[in-house]
N, CA, C and O atoms as a MOPAC input file, in Angstrom:
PM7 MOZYME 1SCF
protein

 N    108.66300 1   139.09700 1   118.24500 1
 C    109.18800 1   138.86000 1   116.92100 1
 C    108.41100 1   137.71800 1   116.26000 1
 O    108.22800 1   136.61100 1   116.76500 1
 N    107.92600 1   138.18200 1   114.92000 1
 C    107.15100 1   137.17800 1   114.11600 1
 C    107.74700 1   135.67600 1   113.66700 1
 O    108.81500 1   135.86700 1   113.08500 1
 N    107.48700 1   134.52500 1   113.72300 1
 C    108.44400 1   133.35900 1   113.26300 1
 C    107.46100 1   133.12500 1   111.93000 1
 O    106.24900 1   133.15200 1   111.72000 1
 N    108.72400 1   132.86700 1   111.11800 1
 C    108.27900 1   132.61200 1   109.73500 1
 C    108.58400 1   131.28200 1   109.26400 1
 O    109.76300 1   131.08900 1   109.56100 1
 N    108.14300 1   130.33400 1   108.71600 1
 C    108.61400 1   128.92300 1   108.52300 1
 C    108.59600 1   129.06100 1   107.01700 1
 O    108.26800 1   130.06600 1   106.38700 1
 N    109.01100 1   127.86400 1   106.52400 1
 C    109.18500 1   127.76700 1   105.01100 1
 C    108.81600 1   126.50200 1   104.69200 1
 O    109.48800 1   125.59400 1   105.18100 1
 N    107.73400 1   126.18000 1   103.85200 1
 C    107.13500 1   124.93300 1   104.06600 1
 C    107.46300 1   124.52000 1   102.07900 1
 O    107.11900 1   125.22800 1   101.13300 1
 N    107.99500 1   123.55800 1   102.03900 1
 C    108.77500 1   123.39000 1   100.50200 1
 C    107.24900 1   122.00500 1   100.34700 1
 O    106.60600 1   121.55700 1   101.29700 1
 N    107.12800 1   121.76400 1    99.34700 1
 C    106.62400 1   120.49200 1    99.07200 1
 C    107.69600 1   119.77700 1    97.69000 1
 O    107.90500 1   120.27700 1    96.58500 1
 N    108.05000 1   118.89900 1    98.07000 1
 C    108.65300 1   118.16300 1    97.32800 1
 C    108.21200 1   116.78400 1    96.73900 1
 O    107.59500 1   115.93700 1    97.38600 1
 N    108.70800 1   116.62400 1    95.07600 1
 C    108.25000 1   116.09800 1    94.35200 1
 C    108.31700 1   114.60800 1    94.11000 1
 O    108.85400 1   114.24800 1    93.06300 1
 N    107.86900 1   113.74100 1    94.89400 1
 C    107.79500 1   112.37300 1    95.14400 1
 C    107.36900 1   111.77400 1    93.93300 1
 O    106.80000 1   110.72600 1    94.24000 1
 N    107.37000 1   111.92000 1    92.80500 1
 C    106.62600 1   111.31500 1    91.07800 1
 C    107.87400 1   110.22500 1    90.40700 1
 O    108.25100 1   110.13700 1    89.23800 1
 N    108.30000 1   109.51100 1    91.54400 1
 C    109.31700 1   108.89300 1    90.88700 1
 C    108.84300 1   106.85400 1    91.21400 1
 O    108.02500 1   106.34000 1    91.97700 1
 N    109.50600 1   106.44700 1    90.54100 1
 C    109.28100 1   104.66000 1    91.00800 1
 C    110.45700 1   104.32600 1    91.51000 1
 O    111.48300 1   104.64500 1    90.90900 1
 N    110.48800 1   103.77700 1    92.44000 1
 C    111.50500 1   103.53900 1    93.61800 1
 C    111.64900 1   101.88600 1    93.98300 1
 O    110.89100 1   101.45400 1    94.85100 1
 N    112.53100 1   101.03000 1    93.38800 1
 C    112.46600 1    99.77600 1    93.13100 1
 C    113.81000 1    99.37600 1    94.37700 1
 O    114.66400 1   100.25400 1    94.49800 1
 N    113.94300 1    98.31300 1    95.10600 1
 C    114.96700 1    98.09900 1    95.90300 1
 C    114.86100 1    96.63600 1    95.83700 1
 O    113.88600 1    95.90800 1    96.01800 1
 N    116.15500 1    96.35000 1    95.52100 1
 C    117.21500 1    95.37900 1    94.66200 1
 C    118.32300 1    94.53200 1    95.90600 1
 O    119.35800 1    94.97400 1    96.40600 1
 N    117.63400 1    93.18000 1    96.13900 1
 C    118.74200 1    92.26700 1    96.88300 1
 C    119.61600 1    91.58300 1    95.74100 1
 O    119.19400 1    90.79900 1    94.89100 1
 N    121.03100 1    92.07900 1    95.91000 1
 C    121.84200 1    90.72600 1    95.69100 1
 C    123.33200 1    91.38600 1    95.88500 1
 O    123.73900 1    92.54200 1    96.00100 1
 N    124.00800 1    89.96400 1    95.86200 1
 C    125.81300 1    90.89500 1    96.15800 1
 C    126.72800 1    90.86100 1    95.45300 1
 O    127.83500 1    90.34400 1    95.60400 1
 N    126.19300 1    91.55500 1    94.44600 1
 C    126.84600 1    91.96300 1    93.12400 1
 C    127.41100 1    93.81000 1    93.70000 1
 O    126.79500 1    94.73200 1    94.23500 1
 N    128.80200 1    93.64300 1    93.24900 1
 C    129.46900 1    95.25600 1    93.30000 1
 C    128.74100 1    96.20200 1    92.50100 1
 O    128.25100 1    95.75800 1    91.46300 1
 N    128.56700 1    97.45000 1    92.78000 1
 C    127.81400 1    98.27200 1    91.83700 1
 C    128.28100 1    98.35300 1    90.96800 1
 O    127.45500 1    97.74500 1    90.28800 1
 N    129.38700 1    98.76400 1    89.96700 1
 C    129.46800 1    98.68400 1    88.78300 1
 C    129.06700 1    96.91700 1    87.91500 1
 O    129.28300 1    96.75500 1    86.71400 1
 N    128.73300 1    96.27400 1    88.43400 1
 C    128.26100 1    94.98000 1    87.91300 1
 C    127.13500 1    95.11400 1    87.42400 1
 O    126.75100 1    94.94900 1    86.26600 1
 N    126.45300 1    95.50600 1    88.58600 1
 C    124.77700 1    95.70400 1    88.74700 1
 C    124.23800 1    96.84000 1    87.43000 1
 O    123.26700 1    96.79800 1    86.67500 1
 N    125.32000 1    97.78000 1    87.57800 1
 C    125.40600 1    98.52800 1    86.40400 1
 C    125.30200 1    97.91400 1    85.11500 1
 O    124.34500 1    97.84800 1    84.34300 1
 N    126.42500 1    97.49700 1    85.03500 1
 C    126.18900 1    96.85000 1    83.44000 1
 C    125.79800 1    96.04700 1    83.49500 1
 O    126.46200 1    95.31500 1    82.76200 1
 N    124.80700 1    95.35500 1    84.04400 1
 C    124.03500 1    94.32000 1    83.77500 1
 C    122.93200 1    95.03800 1    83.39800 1
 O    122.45600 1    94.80700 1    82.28600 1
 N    122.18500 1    96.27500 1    84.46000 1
 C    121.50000 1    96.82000 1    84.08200 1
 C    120.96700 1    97.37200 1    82.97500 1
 O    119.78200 1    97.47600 1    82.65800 1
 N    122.43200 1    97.89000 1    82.13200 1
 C    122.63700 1    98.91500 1    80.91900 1
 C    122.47400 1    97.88500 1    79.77000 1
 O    122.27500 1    98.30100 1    78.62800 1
 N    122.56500 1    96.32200 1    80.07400 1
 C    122.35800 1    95.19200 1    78.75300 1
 C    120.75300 1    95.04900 1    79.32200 1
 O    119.79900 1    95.33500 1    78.59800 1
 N    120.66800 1    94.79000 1    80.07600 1
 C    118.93300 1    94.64400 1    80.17100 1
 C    117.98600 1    95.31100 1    80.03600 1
 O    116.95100 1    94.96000 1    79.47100 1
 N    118.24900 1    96.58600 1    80.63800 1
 C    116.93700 1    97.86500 1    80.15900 1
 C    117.72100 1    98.52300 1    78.56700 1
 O    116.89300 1    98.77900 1    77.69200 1
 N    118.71900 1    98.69700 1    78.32200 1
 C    118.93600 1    99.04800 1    76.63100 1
 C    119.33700 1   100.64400 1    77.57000 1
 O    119.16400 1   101.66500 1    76.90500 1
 N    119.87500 1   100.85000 1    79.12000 1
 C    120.31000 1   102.05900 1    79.07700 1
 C    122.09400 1   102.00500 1    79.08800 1
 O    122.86900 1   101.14200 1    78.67500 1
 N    122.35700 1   103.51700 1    79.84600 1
 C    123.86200 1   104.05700 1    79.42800 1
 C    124.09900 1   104.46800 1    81.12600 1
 O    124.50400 1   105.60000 1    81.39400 1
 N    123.83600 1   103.54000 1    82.15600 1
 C    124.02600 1   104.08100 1    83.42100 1
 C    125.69700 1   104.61700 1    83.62000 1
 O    126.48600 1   103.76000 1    83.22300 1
 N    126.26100 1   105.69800 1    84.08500 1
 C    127.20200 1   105.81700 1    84.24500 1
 C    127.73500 1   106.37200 1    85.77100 1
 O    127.08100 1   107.16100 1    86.45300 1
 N    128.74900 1   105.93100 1    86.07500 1
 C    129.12100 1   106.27400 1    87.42200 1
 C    129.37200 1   107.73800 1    87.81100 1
 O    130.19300 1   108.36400 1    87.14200 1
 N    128.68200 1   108.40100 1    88.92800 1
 C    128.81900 1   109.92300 1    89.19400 1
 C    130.05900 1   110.02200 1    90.23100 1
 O    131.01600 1   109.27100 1    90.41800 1
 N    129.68600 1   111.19000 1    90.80800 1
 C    130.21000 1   111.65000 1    92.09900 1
 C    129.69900 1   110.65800 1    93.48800 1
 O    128.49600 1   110.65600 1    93.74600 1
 N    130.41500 1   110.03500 1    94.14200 1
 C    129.26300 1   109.93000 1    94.99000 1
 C    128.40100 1   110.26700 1    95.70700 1
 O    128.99500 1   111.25300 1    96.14300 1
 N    127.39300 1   110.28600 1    96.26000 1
 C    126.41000 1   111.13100 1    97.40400 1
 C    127.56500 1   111.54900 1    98.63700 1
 O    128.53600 1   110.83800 1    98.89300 1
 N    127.25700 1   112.82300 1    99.32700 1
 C    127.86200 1   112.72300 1   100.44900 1
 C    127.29800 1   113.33400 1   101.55900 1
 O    127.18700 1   114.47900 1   101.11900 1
 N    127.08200 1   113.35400 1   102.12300 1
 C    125.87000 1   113.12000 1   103.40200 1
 C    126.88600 1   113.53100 1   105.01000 1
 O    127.20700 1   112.60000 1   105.74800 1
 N    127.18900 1   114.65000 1   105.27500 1
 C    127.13100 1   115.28500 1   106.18600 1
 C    126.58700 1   115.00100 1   107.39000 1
 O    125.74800 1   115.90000 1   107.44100 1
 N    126.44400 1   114.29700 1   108.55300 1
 C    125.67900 1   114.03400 1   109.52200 1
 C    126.04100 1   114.52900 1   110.63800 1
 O    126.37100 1   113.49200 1   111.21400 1
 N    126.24600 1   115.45500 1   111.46200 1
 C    125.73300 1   115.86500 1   112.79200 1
 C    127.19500 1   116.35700 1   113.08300 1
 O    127.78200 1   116.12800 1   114.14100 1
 N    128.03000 1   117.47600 1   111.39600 1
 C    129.40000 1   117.41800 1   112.18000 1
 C    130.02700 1   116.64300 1   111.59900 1
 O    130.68100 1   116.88700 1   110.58500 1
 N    129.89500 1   115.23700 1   112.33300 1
 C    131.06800 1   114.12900 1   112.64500 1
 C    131.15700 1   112.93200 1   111.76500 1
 O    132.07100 1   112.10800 1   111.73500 1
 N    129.87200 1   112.96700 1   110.92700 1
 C    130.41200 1   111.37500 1   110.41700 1
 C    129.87700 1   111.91400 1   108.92700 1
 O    129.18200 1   112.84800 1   108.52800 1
 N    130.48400 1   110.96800 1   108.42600 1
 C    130.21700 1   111.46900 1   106.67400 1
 C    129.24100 1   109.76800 1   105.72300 1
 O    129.76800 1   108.70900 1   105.38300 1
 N    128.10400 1   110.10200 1   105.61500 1
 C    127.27500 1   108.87200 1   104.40700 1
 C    128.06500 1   109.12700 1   103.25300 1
 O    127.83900 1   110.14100 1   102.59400 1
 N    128.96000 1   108.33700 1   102.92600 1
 C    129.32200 1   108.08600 1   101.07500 1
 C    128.41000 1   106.93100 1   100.35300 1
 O    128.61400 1   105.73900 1   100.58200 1
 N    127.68300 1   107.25500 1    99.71900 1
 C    126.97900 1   106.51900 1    99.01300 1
 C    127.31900 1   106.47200 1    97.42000 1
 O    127.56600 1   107.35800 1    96.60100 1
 N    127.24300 1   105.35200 1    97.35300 1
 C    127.94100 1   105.28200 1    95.51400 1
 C    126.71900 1   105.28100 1    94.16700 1
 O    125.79900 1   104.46300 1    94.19400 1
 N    126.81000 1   105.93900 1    93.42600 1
 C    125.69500 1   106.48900 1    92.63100 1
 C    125.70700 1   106.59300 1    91.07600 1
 O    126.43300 1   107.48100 1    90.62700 1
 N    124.98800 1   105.79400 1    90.14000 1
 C    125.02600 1   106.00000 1    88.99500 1
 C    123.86700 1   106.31400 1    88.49000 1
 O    122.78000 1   106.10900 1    89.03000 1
 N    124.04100 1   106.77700 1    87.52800 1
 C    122.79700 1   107.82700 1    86.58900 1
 C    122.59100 1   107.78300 1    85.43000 1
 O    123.58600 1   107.53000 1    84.75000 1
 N    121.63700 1   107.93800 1    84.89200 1
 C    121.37900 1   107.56900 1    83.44000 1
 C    120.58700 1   108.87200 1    82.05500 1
 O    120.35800 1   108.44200 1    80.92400 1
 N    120.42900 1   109.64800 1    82.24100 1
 C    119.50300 1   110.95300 1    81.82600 1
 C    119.43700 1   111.22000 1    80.35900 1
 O    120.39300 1   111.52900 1    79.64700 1
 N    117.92300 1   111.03200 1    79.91000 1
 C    117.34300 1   111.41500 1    78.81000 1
 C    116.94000 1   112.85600 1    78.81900 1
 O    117.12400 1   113.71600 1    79.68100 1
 N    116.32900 1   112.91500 1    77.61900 1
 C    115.12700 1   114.11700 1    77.01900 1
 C    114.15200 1   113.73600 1    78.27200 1
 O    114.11200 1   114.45100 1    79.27300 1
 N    113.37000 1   112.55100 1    78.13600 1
 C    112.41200 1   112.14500 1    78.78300 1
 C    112.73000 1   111.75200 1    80.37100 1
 O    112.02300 1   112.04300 1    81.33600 1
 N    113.78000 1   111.13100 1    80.38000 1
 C    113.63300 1   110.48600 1    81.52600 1
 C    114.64500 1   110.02200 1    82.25800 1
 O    115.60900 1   109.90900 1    81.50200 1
 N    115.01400 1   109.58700 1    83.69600 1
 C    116.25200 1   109.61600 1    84.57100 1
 C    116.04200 1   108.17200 1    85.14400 1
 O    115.04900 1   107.58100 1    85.56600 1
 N    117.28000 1   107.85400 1    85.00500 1
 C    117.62500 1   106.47300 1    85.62700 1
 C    118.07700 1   106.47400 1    86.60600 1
 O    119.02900 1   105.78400 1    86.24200 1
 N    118.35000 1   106.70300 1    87.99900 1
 C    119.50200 1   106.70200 1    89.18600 1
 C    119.48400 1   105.09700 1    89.59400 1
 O    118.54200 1   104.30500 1    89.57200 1
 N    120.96000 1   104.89200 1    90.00000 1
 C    121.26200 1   103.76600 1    91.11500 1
 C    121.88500 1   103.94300 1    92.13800 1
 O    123.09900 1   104.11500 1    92.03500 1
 N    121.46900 1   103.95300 1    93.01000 1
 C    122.17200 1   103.81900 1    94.29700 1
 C    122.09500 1   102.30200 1    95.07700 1
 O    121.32900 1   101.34400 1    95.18900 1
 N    124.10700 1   103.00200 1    95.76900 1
 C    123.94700 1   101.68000 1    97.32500 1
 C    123.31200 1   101.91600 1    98.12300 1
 O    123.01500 1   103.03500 1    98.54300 1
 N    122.88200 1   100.60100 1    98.59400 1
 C    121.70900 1   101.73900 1   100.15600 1
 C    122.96600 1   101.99000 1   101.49800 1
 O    123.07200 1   102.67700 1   102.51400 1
 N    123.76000 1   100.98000 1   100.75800 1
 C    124.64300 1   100.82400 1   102.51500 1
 C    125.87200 1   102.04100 1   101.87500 1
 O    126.17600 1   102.20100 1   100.69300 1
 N    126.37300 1   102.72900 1   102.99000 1
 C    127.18700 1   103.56900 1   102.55000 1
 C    128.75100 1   102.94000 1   102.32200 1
 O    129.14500 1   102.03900 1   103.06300 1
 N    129.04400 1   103.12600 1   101.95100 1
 C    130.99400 1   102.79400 1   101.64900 1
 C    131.84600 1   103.03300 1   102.41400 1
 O    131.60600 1   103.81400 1   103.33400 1
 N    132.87800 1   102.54800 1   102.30500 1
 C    133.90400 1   102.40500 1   103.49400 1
 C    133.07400 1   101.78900 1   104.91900 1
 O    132.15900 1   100.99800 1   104.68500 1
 N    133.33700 1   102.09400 1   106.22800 1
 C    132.66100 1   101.65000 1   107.13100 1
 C    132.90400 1   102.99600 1   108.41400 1
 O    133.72200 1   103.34100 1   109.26800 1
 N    131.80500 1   103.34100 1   107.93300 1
 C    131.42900 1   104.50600 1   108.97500 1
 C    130.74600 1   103.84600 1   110.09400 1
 O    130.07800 1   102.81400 1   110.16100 1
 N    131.12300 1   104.78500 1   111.01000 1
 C    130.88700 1   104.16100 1   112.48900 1
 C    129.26200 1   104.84600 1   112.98300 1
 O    128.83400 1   105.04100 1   114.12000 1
 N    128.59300 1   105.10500 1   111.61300 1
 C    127.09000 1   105.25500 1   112.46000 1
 C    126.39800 1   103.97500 1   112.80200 1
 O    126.84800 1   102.88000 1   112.46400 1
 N    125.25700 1   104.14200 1   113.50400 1
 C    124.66200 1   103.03700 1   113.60100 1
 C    123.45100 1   102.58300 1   112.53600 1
 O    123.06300 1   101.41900 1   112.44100 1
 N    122.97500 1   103.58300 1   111.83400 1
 C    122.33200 1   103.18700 1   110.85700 1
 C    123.20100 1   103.65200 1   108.88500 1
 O    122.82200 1   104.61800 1   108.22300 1
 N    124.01600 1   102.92700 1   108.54700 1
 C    124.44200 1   103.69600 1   107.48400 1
 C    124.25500 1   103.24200 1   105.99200 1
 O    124.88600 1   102.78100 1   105.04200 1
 N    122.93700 1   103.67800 1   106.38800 1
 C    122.14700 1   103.95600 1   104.78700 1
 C    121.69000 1   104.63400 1   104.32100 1
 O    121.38700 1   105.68700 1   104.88200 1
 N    121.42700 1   104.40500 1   103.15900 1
 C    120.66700 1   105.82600 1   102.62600 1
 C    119.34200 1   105.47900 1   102.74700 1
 O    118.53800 1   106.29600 1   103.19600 1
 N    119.17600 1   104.92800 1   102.57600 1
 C    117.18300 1   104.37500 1   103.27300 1
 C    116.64000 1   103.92400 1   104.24900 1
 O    115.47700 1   103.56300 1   104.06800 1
 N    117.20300 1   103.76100 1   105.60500 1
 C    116.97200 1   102.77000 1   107.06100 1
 C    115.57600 1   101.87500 1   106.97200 1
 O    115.16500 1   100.77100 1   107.32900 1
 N    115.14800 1   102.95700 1   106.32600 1
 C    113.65400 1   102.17500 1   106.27300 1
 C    113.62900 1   100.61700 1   105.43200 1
 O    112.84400 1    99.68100 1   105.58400 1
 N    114.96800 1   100.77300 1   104.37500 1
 C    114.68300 1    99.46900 1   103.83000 1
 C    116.14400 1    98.85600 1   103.67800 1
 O    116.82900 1    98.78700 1   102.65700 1
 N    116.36600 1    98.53400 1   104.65500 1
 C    118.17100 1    98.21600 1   104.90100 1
 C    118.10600 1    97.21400 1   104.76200 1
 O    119.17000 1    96.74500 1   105.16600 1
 N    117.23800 1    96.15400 1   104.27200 1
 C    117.29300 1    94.78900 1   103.87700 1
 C    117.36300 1    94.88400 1   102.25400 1
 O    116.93200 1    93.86400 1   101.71600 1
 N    117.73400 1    95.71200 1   101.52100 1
 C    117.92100 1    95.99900 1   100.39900 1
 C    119.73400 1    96.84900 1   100.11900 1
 O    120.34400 1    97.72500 1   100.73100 1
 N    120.10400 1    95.84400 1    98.65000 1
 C    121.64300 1    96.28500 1    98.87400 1
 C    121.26700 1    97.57100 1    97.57000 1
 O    122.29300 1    98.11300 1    97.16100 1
 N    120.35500 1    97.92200 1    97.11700 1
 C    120.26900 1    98.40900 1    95.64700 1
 C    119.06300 1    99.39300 1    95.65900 1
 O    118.03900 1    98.95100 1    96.17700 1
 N    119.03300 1   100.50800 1    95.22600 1
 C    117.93000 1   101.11200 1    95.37000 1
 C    118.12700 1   101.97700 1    93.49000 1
 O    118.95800 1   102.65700 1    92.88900 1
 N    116.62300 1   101.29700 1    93.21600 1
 C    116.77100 1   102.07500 1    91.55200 1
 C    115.71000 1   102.96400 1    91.65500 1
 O    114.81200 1   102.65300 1    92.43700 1
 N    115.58000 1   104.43400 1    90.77800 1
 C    114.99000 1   105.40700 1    90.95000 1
 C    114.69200 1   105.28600 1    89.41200 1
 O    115.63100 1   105.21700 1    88.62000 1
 N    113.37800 1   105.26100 1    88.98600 1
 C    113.01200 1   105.87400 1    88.06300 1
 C    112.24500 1   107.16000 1    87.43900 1
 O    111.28400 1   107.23400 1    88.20400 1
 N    112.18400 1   107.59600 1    87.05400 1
 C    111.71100 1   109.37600 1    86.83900 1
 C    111.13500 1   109.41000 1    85.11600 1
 O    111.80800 1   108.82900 1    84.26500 1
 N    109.94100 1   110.08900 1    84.75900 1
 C    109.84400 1   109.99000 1    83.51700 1
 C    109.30700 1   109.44900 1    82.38500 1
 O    108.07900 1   109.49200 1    82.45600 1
 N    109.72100 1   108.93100 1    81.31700 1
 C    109.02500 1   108.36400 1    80.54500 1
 C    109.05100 1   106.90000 1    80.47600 1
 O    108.35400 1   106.17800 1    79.76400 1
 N    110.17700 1   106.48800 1    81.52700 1
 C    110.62400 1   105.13000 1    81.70200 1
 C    109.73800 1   104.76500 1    82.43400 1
 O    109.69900 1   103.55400 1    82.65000 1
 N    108.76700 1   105.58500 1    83.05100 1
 C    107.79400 1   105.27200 1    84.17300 1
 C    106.93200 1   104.42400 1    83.77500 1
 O    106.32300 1   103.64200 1    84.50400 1
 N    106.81400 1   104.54500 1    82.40300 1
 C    105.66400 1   104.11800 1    81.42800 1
 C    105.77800 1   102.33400 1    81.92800 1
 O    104.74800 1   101.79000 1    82.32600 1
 N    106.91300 1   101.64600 1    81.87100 1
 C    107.40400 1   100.40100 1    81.93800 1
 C    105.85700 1   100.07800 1    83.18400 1
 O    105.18900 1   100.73100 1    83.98600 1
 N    105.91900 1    98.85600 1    82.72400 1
 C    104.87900 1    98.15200 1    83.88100 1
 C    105.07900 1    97.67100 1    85.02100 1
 O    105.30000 1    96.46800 1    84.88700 1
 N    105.13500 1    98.11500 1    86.54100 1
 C    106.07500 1    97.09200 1    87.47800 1
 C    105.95200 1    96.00000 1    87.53600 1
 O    106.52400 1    95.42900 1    88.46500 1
 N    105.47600 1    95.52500 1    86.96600 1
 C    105.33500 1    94.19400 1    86.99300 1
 C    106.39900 1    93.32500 1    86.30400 1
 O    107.23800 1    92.50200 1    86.67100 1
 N    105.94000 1    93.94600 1    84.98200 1
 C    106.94400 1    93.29100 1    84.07200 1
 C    108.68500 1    93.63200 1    84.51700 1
 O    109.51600 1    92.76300 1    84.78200 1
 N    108.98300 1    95.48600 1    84.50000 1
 C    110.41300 1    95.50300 1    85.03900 1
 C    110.69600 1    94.51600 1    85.84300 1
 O    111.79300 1    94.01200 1    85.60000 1
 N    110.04100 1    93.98600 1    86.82700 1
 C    110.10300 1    93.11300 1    87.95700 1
 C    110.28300 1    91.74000 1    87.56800 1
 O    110.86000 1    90.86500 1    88.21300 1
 N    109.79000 1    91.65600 1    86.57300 1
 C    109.98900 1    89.87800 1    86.41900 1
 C    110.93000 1    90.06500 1    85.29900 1
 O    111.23400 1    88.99400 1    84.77400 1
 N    111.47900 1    91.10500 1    84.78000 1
 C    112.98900 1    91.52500 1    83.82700 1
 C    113.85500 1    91.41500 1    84.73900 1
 O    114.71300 1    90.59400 1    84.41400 1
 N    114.04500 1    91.92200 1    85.85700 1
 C    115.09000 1    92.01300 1    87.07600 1
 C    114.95300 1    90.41600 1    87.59500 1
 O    115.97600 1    89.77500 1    87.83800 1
 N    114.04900 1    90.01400 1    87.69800 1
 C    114.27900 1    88.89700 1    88.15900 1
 C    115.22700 1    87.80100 1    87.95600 1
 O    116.12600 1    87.20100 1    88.54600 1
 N    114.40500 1    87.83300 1    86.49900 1
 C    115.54500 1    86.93400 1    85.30100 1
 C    117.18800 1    87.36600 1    85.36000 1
 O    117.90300 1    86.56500 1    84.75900 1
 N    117.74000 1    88.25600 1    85.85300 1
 C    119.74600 1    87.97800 1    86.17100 1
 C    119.35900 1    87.09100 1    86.86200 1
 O    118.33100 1    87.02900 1    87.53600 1
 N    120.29200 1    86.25100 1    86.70300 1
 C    120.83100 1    85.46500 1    87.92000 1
 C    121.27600 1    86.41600 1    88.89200 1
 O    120.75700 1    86.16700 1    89.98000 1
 N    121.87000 1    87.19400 1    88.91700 1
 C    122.73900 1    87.97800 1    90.12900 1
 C    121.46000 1    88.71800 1    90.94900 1
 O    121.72400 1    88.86300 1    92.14300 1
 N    120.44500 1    89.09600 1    90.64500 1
 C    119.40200 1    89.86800 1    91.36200 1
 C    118.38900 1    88.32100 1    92.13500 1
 O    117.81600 1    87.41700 1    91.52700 1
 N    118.51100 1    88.55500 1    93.62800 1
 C    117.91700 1    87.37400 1    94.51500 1
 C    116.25300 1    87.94700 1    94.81300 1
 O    115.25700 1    87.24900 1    95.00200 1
 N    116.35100 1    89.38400 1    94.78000 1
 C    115.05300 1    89.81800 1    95.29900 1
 C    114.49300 1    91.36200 1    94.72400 1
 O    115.29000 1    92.30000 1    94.69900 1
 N    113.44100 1    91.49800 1    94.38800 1
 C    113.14500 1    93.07700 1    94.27500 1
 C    111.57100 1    93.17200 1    94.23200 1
 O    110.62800 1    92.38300 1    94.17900 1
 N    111.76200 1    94.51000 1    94.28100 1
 C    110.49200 1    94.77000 1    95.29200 1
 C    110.54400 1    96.48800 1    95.01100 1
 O    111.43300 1    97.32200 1    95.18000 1
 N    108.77800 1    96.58900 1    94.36800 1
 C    108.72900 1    98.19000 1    94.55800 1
 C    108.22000 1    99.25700 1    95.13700 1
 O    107.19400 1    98.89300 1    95.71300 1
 N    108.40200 1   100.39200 1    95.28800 1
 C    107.87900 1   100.85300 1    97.04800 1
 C    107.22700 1   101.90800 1    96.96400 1
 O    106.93000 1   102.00300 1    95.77300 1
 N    106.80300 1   102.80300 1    97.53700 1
 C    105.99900 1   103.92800 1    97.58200 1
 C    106.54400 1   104.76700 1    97.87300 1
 O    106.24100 1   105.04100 1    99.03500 1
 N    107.65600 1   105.80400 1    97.26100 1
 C    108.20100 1   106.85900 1    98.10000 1
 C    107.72700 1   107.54800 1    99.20800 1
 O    108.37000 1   107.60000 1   100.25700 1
 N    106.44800 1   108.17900 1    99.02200 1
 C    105.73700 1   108.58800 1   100.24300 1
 C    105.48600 1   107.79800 1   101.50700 1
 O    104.86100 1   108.34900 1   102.41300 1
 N    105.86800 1   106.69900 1   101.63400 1
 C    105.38800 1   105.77200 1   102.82600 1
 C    106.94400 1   105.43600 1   103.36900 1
 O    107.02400 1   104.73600 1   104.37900 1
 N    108.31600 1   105.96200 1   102.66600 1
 C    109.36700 1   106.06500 1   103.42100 1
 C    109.69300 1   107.40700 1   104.44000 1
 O    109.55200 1   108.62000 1   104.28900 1
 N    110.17500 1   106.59600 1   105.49600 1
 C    110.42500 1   108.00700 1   106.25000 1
 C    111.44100 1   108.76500 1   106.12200 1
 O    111.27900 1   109.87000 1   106.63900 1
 N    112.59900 1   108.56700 1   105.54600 1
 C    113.58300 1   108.96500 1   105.17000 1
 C    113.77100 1   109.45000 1   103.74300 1
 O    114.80500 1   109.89000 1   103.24100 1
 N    112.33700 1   109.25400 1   103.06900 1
 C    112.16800 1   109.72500 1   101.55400 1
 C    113.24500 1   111.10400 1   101.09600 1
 O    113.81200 1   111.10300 1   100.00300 1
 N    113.37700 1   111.99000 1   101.88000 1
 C    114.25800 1   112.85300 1   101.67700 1
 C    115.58400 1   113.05500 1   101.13200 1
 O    116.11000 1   114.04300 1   100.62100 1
 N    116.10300 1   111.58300 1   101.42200 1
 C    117.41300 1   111.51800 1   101.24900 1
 C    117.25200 1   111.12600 1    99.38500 1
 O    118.23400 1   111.06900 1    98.64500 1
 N    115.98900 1   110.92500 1    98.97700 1
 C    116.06300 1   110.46100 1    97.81600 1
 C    115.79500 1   111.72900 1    96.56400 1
 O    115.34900 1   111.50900 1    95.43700 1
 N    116.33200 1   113.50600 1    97.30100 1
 C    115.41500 1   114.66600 1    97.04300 1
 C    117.28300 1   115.06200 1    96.45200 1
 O    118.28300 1   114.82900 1    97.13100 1
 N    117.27100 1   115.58000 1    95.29300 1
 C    118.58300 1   116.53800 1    94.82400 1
 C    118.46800 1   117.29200 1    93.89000 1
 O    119.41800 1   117.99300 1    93.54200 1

């Protein structure tokens, strides 16, 4: 019998910024929504199925143009699940904030977003990353 695989390539064209500080997400939110001039609003949360038995809730807000998509996510999942890694990124679990940009917002300079984020007081650290060089990039695919 012939085995057939299915080989998807998926679309990594996004800027992927990860955000220290311990501000609650809806804070981070509207701080966000006075500083970049967007309309982030709170979704469904992520929910993440793992092996059966344990469930990733990750809390998630979104922002969506003509042009272009804003996401925020927690990296750490909610409530306190008993995995041993429970994030949505392992790769960068020293980060409480993970922002996704998509689009025409891309245009922004990292540099500058970066020294915009800086300026809250409430944001201690950020830093922007290479989707492709995460190993868990997947979880960032919907």
């Amino acid at each position: 019998m012939r085995t057939h695989r299915l080989n998807i390539e998926y679309d990594y064209s996004f800027d992927l910024y990860g955000l220290v500080t311990s501000v609650k997400d809806y804070k981070l939110a509207w701080v966000l929504n006075r500083l970049l001039d967007l309309r982030l609003t709170k979704q469904k949360d992520l929910c993440y199925d793992l092996f059966g038995k344990d469930r990733l809730l990750i809390s998630n807000f979104q922002y969506i143009t003509e042009y272009s998509e804003v996401r925020l996510f927690r990296n750490r999942a909610l409530g306190s699940p008993t995995l041993r890694k429970p994030f949505l990124l392992p790769d960068i679990k020293e980060y409480d904030y993970v922002l996704q940009i998509t689009g025409a917002m891309q245009q922004l300079h990292p540099q500058e977003l970066t020294k915009k984020l800086l300026r809250v007081p409430l944001v201690q650290y950020v830093k922007k990353f290479d989707p492709l060089t995460l190993k868990f990039k997947e979880n960032l695919i919907f």
